[in-house]
C-alpha positions as CSV (number, residue, x, y, z in Angstrom):
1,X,20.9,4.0,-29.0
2,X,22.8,0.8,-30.2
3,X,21.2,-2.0,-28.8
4,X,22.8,-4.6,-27.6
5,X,23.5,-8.2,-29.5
6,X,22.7,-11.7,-28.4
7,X,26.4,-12.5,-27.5
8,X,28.4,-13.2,-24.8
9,X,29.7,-9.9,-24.1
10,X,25.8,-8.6,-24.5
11,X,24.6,-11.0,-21.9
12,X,27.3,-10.6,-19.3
13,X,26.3,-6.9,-19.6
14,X,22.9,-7.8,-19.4
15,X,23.7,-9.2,-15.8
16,X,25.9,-7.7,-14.5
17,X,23.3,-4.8,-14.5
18,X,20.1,-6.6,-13.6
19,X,22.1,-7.9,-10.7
20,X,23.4,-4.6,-9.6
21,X,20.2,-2.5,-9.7
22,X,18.6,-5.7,-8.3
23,X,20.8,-6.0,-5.4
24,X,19.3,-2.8,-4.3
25,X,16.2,-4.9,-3.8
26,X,18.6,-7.3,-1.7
27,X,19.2,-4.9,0.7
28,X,16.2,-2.9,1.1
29,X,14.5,-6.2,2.0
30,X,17.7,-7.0,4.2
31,X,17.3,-3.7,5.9
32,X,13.0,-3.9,6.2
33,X,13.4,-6.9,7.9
34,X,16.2,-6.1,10.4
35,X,14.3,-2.9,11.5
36,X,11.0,-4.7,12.0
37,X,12.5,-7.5,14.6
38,X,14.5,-4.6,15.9
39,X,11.6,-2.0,16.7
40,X,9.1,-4.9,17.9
41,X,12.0,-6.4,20.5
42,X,13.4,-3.1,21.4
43,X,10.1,-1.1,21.7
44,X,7.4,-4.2,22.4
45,X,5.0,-1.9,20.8
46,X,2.4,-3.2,17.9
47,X,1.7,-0.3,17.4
48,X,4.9,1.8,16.3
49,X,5.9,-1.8,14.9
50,X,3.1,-1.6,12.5
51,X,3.1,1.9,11.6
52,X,6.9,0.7,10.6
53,X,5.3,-2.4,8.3
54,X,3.1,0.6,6.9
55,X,5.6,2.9,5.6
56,X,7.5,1.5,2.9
57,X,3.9,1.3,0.8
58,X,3.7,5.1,1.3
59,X,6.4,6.3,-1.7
60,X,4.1,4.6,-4.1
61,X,1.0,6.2,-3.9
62,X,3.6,9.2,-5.5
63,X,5.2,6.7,-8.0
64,X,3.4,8.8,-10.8
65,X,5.5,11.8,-9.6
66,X,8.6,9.6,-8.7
67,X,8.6,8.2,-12.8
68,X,8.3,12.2,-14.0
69,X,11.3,12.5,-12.6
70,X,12.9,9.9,-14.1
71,X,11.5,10.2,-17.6
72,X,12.4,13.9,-17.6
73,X,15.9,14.2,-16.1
74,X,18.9,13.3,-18.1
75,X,21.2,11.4,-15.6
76,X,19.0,8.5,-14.2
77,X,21.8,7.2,-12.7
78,X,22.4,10.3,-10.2
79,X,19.5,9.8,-8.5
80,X,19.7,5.8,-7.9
81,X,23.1,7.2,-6.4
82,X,22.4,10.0,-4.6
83,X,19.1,7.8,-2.3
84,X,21.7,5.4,-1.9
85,X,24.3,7.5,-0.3
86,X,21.1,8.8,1.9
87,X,20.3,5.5,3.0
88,X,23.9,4.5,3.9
89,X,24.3,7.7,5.9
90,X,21.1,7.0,7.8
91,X,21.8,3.1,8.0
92,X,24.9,4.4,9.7
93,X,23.2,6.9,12.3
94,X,21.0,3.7,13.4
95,X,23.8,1.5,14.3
96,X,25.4,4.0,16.6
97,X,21.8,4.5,17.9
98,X,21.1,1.1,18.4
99,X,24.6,0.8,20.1
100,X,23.6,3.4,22.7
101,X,20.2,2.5,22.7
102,X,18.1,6.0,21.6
103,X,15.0,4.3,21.6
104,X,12.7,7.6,20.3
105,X,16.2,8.5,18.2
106,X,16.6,4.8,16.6
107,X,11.9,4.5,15.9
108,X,12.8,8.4,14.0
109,X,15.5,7.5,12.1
110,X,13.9,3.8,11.0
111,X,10.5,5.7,10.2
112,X,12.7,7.9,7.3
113,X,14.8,4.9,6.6
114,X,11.5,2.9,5.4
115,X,10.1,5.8,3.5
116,X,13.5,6.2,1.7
117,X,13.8,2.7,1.0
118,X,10.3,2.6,-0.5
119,X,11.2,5.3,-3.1
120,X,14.5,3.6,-3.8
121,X,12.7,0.3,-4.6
122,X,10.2,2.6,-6.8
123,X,12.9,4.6,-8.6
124,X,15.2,1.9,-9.3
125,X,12.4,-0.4,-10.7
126,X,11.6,2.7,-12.9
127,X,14.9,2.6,-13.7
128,X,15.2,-0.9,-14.9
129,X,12.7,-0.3,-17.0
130,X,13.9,2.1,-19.3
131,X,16.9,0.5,-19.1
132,X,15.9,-2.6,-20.3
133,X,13.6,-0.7,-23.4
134,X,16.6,1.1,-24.2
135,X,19.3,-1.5,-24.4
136,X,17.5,-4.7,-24.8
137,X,16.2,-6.7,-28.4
138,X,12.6,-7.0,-28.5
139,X,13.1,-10.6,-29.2
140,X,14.3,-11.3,-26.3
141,X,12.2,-9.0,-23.4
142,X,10.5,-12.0,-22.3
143,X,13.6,-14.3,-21.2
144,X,15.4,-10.5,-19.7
145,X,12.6,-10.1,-17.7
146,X,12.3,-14.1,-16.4
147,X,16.0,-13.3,-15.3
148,X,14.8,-10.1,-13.9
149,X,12.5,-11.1,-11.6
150,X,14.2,-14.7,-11.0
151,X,17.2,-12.7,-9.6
152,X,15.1,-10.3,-7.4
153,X,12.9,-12.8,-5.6
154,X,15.7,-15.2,-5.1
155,X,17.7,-11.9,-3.5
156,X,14.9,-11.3,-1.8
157,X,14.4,-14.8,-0.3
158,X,18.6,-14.7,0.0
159,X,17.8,-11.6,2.4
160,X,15.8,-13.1,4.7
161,X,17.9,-15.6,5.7
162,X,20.8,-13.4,6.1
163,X,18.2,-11.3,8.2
164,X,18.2,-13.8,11.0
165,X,21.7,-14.8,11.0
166,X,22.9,-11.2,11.8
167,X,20.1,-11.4,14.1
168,X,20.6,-14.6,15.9
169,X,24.7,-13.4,16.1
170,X,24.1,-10.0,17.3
171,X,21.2,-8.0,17.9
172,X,23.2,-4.7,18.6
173,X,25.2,-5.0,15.9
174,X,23.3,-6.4,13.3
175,X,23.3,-3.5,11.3
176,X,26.5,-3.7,10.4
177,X,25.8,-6.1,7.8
178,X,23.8,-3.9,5.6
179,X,26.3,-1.0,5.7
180,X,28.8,-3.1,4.2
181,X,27.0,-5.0,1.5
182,X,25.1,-1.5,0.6
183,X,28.4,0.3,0.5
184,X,29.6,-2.3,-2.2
185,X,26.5,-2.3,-4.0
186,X,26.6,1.7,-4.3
187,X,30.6,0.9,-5.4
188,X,29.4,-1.6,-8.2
189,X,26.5,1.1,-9.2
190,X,29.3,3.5,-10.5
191,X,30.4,2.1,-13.4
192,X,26.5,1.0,-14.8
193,X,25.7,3.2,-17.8
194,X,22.5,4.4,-17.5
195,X,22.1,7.2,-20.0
196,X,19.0,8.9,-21.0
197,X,17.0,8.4,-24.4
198,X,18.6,10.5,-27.1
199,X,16.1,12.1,-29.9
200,X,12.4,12.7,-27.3
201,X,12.2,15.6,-26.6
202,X,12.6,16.7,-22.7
203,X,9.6,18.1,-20.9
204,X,9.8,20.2,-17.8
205,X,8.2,18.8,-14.9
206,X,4.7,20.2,-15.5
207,X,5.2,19.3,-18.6
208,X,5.9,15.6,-18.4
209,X,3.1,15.4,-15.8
210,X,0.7,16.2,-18.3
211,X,1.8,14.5,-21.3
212,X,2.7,11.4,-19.0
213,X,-1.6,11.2,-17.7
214,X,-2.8,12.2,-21.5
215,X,-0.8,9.5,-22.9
216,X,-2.1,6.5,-20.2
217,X,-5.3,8.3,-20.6
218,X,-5.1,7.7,-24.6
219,X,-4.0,4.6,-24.7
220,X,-6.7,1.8,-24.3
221,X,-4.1,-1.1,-23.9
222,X,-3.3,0.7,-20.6
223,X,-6.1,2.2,-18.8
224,X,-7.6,-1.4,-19.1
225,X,-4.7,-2.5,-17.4
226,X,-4.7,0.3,-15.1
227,X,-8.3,-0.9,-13.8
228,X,-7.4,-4.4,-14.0
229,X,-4.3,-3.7,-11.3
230,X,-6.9,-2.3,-8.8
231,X,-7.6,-6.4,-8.0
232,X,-4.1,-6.2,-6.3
233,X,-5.7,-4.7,-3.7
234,X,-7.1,-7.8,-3.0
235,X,-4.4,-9.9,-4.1
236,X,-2.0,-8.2,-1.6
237,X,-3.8,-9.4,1.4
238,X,-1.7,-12.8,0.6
239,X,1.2,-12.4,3.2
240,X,-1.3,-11.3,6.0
241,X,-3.9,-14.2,5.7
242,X,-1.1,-16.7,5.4
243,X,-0.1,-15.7,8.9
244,X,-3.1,-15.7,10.1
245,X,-4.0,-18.9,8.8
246,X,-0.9,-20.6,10.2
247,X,-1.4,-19.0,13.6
248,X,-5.2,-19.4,14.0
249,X,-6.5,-21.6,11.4
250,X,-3.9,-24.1,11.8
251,X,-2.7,-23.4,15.4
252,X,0.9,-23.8,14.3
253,X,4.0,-22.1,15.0
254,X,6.5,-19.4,13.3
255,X,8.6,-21.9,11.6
256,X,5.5,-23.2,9.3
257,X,4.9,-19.8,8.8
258,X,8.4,-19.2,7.2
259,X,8.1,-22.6,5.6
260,X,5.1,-21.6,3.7
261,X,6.7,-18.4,2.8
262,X,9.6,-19.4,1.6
263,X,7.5,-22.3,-0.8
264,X,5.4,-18.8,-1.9
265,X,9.2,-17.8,-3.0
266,X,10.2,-20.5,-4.5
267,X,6.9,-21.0,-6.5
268,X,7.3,-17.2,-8.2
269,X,11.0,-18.0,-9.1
270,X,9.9,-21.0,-11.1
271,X,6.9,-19.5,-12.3
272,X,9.2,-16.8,-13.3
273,X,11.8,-19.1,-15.0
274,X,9.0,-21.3,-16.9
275,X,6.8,-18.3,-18.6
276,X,10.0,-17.7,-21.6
277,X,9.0,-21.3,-22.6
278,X,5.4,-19.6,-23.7
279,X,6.4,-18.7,-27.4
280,X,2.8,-17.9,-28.9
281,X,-0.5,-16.9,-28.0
282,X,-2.9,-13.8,-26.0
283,X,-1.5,-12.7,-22.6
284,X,-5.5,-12.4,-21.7
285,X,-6.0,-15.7,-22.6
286,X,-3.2,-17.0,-20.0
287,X,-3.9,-14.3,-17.9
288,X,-7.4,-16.2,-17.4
289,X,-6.5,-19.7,-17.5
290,X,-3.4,-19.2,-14.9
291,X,-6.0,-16.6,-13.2
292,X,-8.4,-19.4,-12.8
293,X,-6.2,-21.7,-10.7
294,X,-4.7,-19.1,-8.2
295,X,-8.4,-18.6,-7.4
296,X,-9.2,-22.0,-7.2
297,X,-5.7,-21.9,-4.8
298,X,-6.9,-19.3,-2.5
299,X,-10.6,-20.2,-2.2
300,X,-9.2,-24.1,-1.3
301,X,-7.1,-22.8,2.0
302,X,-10.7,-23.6,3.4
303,X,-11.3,-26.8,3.0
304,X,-6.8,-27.5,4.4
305,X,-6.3,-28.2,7.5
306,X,-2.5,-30.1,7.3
307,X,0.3,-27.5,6.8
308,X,2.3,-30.1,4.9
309,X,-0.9,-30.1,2.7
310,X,-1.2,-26.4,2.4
311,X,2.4,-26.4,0.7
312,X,0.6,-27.0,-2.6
313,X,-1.7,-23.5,-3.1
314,X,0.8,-21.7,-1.5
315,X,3.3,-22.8,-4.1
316,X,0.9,-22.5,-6.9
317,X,-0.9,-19.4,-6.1
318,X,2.7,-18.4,-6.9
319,X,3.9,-20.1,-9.7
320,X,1.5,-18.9,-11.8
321,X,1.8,-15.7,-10.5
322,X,5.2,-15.6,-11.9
323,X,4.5,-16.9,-15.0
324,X,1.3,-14.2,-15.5
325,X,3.8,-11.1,-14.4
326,X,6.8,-12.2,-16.5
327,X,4.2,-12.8,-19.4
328,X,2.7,-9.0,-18.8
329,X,6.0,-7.4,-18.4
330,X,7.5,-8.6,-21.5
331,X,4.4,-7.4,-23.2
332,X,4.0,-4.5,-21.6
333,X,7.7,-3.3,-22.4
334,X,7.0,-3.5,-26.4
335,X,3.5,-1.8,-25.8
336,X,5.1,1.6,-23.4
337,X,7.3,3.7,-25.4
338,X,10.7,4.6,-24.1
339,X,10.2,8.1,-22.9
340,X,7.1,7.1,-21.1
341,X,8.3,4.3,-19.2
342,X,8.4,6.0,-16.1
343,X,5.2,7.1,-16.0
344,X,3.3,4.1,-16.4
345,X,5.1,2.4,-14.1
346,X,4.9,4.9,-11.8
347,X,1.0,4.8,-12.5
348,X,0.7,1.1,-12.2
349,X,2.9,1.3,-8.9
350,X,0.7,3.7,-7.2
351,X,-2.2,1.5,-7.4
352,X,-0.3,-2.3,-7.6
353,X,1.9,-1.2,-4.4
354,X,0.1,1.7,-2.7
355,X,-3.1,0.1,-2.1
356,X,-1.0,-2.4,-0.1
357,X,-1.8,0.4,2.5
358,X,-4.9,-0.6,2.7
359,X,-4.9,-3.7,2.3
360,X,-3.5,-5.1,5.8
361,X,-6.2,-3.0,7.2
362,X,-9.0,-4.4,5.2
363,X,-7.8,-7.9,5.7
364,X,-7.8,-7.8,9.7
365,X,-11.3,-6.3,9.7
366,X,-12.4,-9.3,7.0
367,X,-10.4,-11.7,9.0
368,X,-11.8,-10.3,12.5
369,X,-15.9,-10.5,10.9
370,X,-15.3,-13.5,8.5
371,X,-12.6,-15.9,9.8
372,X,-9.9,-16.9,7.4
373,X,-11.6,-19.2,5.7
374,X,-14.0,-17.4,4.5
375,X,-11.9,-14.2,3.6
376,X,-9.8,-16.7,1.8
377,X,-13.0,-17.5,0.3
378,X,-13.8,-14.1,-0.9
379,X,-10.6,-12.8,-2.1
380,X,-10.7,-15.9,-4.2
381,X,-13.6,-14.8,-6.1
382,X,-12.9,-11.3,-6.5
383,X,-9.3,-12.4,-8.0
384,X,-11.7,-14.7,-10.6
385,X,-13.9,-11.4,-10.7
386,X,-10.9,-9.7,-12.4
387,X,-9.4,-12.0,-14.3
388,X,-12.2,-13.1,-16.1
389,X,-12.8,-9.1,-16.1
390,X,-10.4,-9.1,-19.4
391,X,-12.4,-11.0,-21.6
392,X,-14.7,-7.7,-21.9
393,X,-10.9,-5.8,-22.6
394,X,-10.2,-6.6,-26.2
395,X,-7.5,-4.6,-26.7
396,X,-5.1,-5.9,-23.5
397,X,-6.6,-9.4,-23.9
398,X,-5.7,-9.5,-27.2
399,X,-2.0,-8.7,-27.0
400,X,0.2,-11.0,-28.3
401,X,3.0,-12.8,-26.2
């Protein structure tokens, strides 16, 4: 496939397609966050609001399956399409739900709604993926995927807000918002070109499964990374002890809370745009020394008792976050080849995103026996466990940038 030059024309492309698939992203947060306020006010049930917060993480622990697909059929673009005309049609049967107020019909149709969203936000990462492998100069993987992730996380932190304005206007009607701007994402999606690799041979599903696990089996480089993503599981526990260290460690209020996690924003968008200005050197070597301070960051939420003061591990936890995932995505996309892009991903998903199942329940228990302090404590060190893990993994410590 002819790869596309450093030009103007090139970059505009470049883009224009990032933003589209990304804006996918835009609303499935948009949508995740309407439906939790909406469930928890309408239903004032925990319960069926946390089995709600749950969901989404479910489609992951089948990423492996989820990239098959996409590595195997010929017109990724179809199925990005087809979830998204799902997800409009059932976005549309919960507005005229939550207009006539179905309760048990409106906690049904969000319950699907979350699961489809979660293998939307799976596939269409997947997707960008081989799209980026397949279209994109390996000189330049590093600054595409900066831009990537700059333009998901500041959609993401876009989505929020937008959240509680069509909140704070109209509860009722609040879902009207998302129908429209998913209708003209899905309008923008049609002209993308996302065509599948010509010259790999095209393996049935059985098939692909197979050659998919031998290959991430075979491949040192990526079972070590594989084993080193199992520390998200820890890692992911971030977004539940902030709360909980806002609320009872600091006896403060919502608004801190959303002011702490809009600086954790903030802090991976930088850290995002700063890693492209690493030219030279061995991802495990940054991935140590940047790993290093977020565990310093974590462990020191102890020892902070001034919100204002808390600002500065919360944005660097982040920061170098971003820089250590634009660093290991560029590197990761020379390392994968094209026709088993999905796969890994889909394997690194499973474990990266599907854990985060788990880990809101471990957390509360660790929380509940600990305190926060000292579970912030703990999932410092096992963070420094695993990072300093890859000095005995020559192979992905090793890589170059």
């Amino acid at each position: 496939m002819k790869r596309l030059k450093l030009s103007e024309t090139g970059w505009r492309s470049i883009l224009f397609t990032i933003s589209i698939i990304n804006s996918l992203y835009f609303n499935i947060t948009l949508i995740n966050t309407l439906e939790l306020w909406i469930i928890s006010k309408i239903s004032g049930s925990s319960l069926i609001t946390g089995i709600l917060f749950s969901l989404i993480s479910i489609p992951f622990f089948f990423s492996y399956f989820t990239g098959t697909i996409v590595d195997t059929i010929k017109n990724k673009k179809i199925i990005l399409l087809a979830f998204s005309f799902l997800l409009l049609v059932i976005l549309f049967l919960s507005q005229l739900e939550l207009l006539v107020n179905n309760l048990f019909a409106l906690i049904l149709l969000f319950y699907i709604m979350t699961l489809l969203t979660g293998f939307i936000f799976d596939i269409s990462g997947a997707i960008m993926s081989i799209w980026i492998k397949e279209n994109i100069n390996e000189e330049i993987y590093k600054k595409v995927s900066s831009i990537n992730q700059i333009i998901a996380r500041s959609l993401g932190l876009f989505a929020g807000v937008l959240a509680g304005i069509f909140l704070t206007v109209n509860l009722k009607y609040s879902l009207f918002g998302p129908l429209f701007l998913l209708g003209i994402t899905i309008f923008l999606l049609l002209p993308i070109k996302i065509s599948s690799t010509k010259g790999i041979k095209k393996s049935g599903l059985k098939e692909g499964f197979i050659e998919g696990f031998n290959y991430i089996r075979k491949n040192k480089v990526l079972t070590q990374f594989v084993i080193l993503t199992i520390g998200n599981f820890f890692f992911n526990m971030q977004g539940l002890l902030l709360l909980f260290y806002v609320e009872d460690f600091l006896h403060k209020g919502p608004i801190f809370f959303s002011m702490l996690g809009a600086v954790s924003e903030i802090g991976i968008i930088l850290g995002s745009a700063y890693a492209p200005k690493i030219k030279k050197g061995k991802l495990g070597f940054y991935h140590v020394l940047f790993g290093t301070f977020i565990s310093a960051s974590l462990m020191s939420y102890i020892l902070i008792h001034n919100v204002f003061l808390a600002v500065i591990p919360t944005f660097a936890v982040s920061f170098f976050s971003g820089i250590n995932s634009v660093l290991t995505s560029s590197v990761l996309l020379r390392v994968i080849d094209k026709e088993y892009m999905g796969r890994v991903r889909g394997t690194i998903s499973a474990i990266s995103e599907g854990l985060v199942t788990f880990s809101g329940p471990l957390g509360g228990v660790l929380i509940a026996a600990m305190g926060i302090g000292q579970t912030y404590l703990l999932v410092g060190l096992v963070m420094l466990i695993f990072f300093y893990l890859e000095l005995a993994f020559k192979e992905f410590y090793n890589l170059r940038i």
